[in-house]
TORTINU-625498 format. One line per 3 residues: number of its first residue (from 1); their letters; for each residue x, y, z of N, C-alpha, C. Coordinates in pm, whole numbers. Atoms other than C-alpha are relative to their C-alpha. Example, Ala and Ser with C-alpha at 12.3 -4.5 7.8 and 13.67 -1.06 7.14 Angstrom:
2
1) AS) 89:-119:0:1230:-450:780:90:120:0 | -82:-119:-6:1367:-106:714:-77:109:73 .
This chain:
330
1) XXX) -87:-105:-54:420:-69:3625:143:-49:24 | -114:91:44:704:-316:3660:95:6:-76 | -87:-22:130:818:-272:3351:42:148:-44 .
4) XXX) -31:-177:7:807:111:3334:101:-20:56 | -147:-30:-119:1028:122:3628:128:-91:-85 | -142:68:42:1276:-136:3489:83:101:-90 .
7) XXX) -28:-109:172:1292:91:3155:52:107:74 | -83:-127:-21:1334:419:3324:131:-68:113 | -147:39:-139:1608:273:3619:85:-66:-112 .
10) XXX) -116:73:75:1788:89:3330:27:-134:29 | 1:181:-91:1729:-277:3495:-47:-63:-112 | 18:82:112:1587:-396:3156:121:-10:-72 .
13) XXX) -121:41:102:1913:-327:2972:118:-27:88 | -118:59:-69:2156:-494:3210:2:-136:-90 | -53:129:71:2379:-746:3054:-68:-128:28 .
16) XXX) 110:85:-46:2167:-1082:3008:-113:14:39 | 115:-6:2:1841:-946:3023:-69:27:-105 | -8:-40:107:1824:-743:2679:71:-105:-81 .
19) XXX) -90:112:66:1878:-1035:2461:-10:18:-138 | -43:-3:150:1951:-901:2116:56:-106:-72 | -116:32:24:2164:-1034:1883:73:54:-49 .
22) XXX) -90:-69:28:2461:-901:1885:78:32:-166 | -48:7:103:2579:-963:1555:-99:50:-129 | 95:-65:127:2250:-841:1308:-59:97:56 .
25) XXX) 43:-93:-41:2136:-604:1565:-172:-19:-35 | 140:50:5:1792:-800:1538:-53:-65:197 | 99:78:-129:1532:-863:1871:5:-155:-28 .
28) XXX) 39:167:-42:1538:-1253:1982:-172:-25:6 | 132:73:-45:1168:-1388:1942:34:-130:-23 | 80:183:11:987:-1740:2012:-143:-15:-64 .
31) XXX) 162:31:56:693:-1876:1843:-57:-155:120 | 94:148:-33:472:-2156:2052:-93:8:-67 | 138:10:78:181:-2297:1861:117:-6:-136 .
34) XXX) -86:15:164:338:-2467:1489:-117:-4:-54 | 82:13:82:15:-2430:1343:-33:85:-118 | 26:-91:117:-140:-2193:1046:50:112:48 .
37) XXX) -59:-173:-71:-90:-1869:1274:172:-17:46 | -138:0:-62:231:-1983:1431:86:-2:-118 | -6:-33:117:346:-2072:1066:2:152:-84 .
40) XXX) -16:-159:100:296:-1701:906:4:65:60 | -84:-126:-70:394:-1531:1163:134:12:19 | -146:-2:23:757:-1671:1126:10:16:-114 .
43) XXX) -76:-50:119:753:-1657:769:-19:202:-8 | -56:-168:-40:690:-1237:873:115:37:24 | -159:-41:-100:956:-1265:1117:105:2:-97 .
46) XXX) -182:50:68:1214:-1391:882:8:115:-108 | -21:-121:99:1176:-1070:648:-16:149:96 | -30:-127:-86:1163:-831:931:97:62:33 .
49) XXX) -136:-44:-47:1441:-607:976:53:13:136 | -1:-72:-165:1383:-552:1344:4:-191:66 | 9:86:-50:1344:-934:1417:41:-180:-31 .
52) XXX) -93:107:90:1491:-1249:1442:-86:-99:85 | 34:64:-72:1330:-1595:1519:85:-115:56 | -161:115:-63:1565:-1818:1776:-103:-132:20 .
55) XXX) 5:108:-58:1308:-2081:1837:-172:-12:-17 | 164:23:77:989:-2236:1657:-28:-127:132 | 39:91:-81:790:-2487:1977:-154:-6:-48 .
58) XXX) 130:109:-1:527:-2719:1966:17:-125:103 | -21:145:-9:489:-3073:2009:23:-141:-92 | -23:137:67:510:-3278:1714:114:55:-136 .
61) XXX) -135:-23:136:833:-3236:1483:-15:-9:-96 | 23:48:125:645:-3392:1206:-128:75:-16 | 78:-62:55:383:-3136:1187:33:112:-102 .
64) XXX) -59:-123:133:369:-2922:872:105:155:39 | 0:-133:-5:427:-2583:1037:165:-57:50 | -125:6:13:756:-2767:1170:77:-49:-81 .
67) XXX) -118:11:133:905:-2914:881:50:123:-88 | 8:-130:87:803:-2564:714:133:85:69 | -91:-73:-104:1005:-2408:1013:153:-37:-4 .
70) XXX) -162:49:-9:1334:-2618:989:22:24:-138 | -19:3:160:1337:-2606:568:48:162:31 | -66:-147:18:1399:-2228:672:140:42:74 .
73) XXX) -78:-10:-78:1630:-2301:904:5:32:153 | -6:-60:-120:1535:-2201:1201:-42:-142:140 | -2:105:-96:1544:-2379:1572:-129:-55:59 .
76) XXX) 122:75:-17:1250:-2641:1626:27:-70:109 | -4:89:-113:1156:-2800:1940:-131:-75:-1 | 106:90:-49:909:-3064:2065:-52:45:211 .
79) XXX) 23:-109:-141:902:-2943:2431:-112:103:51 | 97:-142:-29:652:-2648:2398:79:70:63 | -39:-117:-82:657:-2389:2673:125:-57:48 .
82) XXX) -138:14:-45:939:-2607:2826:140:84:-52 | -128:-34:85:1168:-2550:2559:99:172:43 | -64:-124:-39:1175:-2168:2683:60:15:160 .
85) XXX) -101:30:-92:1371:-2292:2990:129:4:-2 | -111:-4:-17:1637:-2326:2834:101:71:-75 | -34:-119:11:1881:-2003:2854:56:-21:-138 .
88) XXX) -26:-58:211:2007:-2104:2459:-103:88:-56 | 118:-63:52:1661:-1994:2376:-33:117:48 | 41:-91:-87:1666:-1711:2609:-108:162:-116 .
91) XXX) 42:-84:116:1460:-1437:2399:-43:149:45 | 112:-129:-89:1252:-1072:2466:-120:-29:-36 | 175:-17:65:920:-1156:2259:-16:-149:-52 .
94) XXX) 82:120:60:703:-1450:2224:-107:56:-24 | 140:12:89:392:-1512:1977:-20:-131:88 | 62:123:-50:177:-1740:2174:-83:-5:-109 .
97) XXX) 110:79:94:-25:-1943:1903:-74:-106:20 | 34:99:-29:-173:-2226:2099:-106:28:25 | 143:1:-47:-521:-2173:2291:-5:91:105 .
100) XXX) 30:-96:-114:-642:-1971:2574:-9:-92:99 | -64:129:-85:-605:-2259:2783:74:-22:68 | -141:-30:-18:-252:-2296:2687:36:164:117 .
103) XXX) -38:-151:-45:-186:-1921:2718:-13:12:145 | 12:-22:-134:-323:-1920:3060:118:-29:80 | -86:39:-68:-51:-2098:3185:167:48:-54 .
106) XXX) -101:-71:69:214:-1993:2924:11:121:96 | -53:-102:-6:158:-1634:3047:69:46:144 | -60:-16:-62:256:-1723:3383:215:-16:4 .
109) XXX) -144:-12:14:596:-1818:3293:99:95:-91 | -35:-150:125:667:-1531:3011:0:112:106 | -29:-103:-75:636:-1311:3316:166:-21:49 .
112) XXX) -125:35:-88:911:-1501:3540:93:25:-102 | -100:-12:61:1092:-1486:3241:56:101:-59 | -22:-55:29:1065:-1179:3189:-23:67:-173 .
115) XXX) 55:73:194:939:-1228:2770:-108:126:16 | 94:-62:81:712:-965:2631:-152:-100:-27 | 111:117:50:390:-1243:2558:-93:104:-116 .
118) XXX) 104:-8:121:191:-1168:2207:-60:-82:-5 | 69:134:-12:-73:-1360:2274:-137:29:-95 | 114:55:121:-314:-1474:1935:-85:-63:92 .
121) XXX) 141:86:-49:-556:-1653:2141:-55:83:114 | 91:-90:-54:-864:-1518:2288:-23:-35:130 | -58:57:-124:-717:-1594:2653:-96:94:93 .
124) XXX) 46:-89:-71:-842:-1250:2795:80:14:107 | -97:-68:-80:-532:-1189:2974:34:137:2 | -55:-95:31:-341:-931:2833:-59:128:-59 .
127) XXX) 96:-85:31:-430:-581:2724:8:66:-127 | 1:0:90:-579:-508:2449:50:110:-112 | -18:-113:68:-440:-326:2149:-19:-15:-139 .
130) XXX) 21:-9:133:-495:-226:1760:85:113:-34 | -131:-39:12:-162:-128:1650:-30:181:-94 | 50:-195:125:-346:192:1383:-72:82:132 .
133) XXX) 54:-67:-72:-495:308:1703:94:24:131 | -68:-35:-102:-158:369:1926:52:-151:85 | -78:82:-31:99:142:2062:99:-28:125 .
136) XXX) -57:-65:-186:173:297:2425:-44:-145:100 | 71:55:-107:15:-55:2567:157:-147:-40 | -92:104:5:310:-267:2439:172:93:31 .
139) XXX) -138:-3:-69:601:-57:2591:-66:17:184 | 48:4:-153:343:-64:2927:-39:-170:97 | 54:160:-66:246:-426:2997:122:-162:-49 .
142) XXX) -82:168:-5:393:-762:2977:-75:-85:-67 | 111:99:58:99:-936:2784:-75:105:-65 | 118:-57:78:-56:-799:2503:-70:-111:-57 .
145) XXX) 93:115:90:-358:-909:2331:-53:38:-138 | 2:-13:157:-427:-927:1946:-145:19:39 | 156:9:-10:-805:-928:2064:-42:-120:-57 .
148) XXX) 96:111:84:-976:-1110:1769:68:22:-154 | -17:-10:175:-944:-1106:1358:-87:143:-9 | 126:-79:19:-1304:-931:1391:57:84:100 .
151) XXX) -72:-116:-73:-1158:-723:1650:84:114:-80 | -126:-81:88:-876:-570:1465:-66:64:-122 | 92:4:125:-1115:-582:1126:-70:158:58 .
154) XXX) 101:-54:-33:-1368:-384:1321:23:118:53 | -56:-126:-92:-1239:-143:1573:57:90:-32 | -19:-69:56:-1093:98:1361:-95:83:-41 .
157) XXX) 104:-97:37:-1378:224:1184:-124:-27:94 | 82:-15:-89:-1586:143:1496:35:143:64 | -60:-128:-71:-1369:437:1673:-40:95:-83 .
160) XXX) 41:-126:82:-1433:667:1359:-135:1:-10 | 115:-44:-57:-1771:640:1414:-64:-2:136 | 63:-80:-189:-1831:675:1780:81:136:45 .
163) XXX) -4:-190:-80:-1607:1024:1762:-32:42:-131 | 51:-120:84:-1785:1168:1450:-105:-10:22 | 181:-19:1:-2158:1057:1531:-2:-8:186 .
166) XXX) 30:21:-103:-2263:1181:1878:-105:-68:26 | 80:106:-94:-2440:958:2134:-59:-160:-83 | 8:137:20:-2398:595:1985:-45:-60:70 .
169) XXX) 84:130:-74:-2654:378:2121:100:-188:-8 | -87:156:43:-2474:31:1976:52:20:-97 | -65:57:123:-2283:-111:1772:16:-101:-34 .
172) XXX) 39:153:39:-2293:-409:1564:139:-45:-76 | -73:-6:76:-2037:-578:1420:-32:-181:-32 | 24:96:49:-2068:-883:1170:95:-51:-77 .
175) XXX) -56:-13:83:-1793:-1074:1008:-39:-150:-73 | -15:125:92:-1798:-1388:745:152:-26:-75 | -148:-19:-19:-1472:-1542:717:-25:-169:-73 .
178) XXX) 10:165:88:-1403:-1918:454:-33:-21:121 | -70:118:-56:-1421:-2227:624:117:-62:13 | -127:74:-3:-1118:-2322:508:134:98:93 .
181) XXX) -88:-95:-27:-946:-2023:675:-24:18:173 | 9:96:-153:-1082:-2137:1057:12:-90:96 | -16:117:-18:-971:-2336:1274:-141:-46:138 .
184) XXX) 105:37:-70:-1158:-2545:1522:40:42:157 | -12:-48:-117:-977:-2387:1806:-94:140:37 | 90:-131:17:-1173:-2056:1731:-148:15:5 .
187) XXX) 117:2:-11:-1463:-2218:1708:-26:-65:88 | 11:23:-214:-1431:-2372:2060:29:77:77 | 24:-123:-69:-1358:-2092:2193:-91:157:-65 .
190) XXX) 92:-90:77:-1623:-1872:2023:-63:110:78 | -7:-121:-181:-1741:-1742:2399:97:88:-13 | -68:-116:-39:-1424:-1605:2429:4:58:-126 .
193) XXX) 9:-96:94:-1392:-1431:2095:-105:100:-31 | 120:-164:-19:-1728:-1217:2140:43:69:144 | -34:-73:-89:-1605:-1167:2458:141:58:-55 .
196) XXX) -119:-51:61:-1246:-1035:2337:-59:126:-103 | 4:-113:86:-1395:-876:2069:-78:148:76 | 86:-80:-75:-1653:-691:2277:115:123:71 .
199) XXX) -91:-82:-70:-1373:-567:2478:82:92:-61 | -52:-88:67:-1174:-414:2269:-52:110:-60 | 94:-90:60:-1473:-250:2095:-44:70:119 .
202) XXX) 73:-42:-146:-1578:-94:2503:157:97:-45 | -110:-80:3:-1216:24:2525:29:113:-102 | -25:-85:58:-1174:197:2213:-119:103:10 .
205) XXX) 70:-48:44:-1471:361:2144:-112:60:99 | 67:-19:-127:-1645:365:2501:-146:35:24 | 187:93:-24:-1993:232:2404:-3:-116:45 .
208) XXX) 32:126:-95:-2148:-12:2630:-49:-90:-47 | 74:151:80:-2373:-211:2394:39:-16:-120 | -44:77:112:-2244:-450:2152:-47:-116:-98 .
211) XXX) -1:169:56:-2336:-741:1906:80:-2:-98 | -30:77:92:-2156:-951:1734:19:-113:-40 | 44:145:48:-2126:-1232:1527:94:-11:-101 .
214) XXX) -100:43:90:-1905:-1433:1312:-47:-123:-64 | 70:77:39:-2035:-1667:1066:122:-30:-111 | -94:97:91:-1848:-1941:849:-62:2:-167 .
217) XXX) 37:-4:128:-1899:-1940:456:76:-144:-25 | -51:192:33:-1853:-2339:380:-68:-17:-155 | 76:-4:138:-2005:-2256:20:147:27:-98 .
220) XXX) -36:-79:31:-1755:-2026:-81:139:15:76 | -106:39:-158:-1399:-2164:72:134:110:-39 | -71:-96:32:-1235:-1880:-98:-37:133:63 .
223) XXX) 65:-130:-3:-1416:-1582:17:116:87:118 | -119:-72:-80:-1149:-1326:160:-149:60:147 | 88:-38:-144:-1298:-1171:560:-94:118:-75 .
226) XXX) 96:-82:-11:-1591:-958:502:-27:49:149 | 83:-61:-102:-1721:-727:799:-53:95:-22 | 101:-126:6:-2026:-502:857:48:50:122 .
229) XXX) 14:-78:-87:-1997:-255:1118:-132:125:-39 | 110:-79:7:-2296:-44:1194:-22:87:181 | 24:-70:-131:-2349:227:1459:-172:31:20 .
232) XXX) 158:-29:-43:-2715:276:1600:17:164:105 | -11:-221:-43:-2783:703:1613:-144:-1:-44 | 170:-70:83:-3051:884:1572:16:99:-152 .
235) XXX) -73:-66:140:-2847:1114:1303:167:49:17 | -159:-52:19:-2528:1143:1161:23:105:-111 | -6:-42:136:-2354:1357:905:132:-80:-53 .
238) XXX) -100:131:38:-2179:1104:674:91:132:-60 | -88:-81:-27:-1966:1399:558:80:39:33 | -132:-15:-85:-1789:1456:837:38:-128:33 .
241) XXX) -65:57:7:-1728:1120:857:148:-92:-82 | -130:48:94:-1567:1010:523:213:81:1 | -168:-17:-11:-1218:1215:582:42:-69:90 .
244) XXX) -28:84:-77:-1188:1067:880:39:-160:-4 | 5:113:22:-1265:726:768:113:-40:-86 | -96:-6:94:-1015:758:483:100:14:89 .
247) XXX) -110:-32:-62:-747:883:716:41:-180:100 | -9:129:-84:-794:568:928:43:-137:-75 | -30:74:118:-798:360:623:146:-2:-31 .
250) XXX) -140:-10:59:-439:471:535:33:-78:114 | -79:38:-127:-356:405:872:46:-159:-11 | 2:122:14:-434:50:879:38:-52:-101 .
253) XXX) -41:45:124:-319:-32:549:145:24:-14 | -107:8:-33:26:49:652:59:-121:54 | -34:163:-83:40:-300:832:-65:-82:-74 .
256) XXX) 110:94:60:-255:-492:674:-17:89:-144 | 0:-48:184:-210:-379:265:-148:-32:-16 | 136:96:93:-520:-611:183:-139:66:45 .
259) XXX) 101:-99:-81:-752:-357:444:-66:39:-109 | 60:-42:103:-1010:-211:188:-150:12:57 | 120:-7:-35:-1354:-61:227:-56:-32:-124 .
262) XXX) 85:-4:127:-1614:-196:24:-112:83:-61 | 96:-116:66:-1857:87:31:1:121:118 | 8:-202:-119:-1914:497:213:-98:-45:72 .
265) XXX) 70:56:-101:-2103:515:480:-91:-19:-17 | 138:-8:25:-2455:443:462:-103:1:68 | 97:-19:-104:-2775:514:637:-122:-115:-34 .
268) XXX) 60:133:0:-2951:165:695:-46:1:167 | 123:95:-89:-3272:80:928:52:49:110 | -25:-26:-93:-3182:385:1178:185:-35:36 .
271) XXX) -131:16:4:-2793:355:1157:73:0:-78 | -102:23:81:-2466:388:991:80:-131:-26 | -67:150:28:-2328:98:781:95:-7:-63 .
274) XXX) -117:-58:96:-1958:83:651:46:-140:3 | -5:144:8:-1899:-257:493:173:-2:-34 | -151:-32:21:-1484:-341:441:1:-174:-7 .
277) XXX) -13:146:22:-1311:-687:380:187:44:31 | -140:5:32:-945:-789:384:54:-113:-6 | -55:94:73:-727:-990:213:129:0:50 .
280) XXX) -171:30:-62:-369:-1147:326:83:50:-71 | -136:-6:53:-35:-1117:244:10:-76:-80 | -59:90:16:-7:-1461:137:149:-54:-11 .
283) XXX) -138:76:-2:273:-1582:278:8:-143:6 | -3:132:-41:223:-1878:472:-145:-76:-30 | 120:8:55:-135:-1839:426:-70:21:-69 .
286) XXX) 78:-64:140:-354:-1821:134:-19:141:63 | 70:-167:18:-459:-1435:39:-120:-29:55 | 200:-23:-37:-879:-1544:109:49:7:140 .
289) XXX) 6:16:-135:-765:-1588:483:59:99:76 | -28:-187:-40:-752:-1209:552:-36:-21:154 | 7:3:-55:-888:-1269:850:64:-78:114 .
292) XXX) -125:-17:-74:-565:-1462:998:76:71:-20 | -108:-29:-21:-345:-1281:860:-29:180:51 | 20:-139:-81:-484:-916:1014:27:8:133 .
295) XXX) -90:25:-214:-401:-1050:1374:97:-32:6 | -167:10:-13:-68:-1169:1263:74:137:-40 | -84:-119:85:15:-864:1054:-9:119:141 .
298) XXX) -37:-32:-105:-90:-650:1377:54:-48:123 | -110:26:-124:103:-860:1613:166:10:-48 | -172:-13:66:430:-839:1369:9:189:41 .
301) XXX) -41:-124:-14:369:-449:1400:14:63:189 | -48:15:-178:346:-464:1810:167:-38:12 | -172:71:-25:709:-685:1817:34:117:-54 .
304) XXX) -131:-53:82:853:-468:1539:-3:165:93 | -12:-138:-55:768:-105:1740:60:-41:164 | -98:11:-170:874:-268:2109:124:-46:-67 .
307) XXX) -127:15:118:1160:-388:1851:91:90:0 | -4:-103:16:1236:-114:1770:57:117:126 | -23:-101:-108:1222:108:2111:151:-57:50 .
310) XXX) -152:42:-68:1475:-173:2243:146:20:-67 | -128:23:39:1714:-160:1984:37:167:3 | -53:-144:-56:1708:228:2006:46:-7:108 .
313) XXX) -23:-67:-92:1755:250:2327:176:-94:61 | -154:80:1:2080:-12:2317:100:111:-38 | -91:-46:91:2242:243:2070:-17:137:124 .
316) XXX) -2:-98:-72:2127:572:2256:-11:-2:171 | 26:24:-110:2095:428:2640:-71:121:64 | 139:-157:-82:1796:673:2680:-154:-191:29 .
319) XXX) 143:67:-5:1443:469:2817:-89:29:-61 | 70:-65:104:1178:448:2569:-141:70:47 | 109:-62:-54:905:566:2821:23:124:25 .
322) XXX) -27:-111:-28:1091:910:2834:49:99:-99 | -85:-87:165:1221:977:2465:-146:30:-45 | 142:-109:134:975:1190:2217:51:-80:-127 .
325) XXX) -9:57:104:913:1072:1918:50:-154:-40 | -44:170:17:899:691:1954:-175:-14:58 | 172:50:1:453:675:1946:-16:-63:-136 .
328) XXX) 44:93:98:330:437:1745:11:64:-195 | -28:-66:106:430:513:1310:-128:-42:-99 | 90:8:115:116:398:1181:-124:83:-18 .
């Protein structure tokens, strides 16, 4: 609520708090975390029209994701969270890419500082959003959360079937994702990613019972993200679901291109089963590793729409919690 109020009273856009830049009319972000995610989410940034990156942190200068980071030019630190101490770096939006750990402590100082936090790791702070399903939670909070891969993957056509098939008992959701496209932070925190994912899947869709599961393909180090989703009914009509499903489909494929269903719905062992996969961008990261780049590609579309509201509201000094026609475009 904090932040509402700032927005409508005009206390966010006082000089030195709104830290554009003046000269490209691009948002200031930070990246912490130089790893695979922290990596392709600046090579996003740097083709975004809405965003500019002032300041790649970690800890080791000689890790890939920072040599990758300075070859582009952009400002590298060793410092970490420190580094955002100091007012050169001053920014509106950080990508946290480090751990839930980290984050924990990160997201206390992204408040004081006032920072937007996009936080990739399955911290269970911030609240959750899936950018094709409405974007009202990143001009309301101070900490959003990407959820999961399988989150984002899933929750879409989880929602289109818990409002076309009444009284959803469960839902299942299953994804298989390379080896080579995981890291081992994900799989130490594996707790929190059923929990994350769970959550997001409660929120949207507002069924109580969940499984899921995420399983490694170490055969097959190419294999782009696969997920099942399956609703448990007693009867549906697949019918009224496919427009729907299609409509949702576009949606998401506005941010994530590589989104794709692999088959209609189907009626399997007392339930509906709608299998889908997705494939990257390849920017920073191979194409098979659909399943990073669907949590980066919806955290680039979070920045670029609070992006967006701020740099409108520089030009028109209206608040974006009170203008029409500034809800989410995907």
């Amino acid at each position: 609520m904090q932040f509402i109020k700032a927005l409508l009273s005009g206390e966010f856009f006082k000089p030195g708090v709104f830290k554009s830049n003046q000269q490209n009319g691009k948002v200031r972000v930070g990246i912490i975390g130089t790893g695979k995610i922290g990596a392709d989410l600046l090579a996003k940034v740097q083709r975004s029209p809405f965003l500019e990156c002032v300041l790649f942190a970690g800890r080791n200068l000689d890790s890939a994701g920072m040599t990758y980071a300075s070859k582009l030019g952009v400002k590298v630190s060793d410092k970490g969270i420190n580094a955002f101490l100091d007012p050169h770096n001053s920014c509106d939006i950080v990508f946290d890419a480090t751990s839930a750990a980290y984050h924990k402590e990160h997201a206390k100082l992204f408040e004081e500082l006032g920072i937007l936090a996009i936080d990739m790791t399955p911290s269970q702070i911030g609240e959750c959003c899936v950018p094709g399903l409405g974007m009202e939670e990143a001009l309301r909070n101070r900490n959003i959360s990407m959820i999961s891969c399988g989150g984002q993957s899933s929750i879409p056509i989880a929602k289109v079937l818990a409002d076309c098939i009444p009284d959803v008992k469960k839902i299942s959701v299953s994804s298989i994702v390379s080896a080579n496209s995981i890291g081992p932070g994900t799989l130490a925190n594996i707790d929190e990613y059923y929990h994350n994912t769970k959550a997001g899947l409660r929120k949207y869709t507002g069924v109580n019972e969940f499984d899921v599961e995420l399983h490694v393909d170490n055969v097959n180090l190419e294999t782009r993200m696969f997920t099942t989703v399956m609703a448990w009914c007693d009867a549906a009509d697949l019918d009224a679901i496919q427009g729907p499903l299609n409509e949702m489909l576009l949606r998401i494929q506005r941010y994530v291109p590589g989104y794709r269903l692999e088959s209609n719905p189907m009626v399997i062992d007392g339930g509906i089963r709608i299998d889908l996969s997705v494939e990257g961008l390849g920017d920073y990261l191979p194409k098979y590793a659909g399943n990073l780049d669907i949590i980066n590609c919806a955290a680039i579309a979070v920045a670029e729409h609070y992006a967006k509201c701020l740099l409108e509201d520089r030009q028109t000094q209206q608040a974006p919690a009170i203008k029409t026609g500034l809800q989410m475009e995907y």
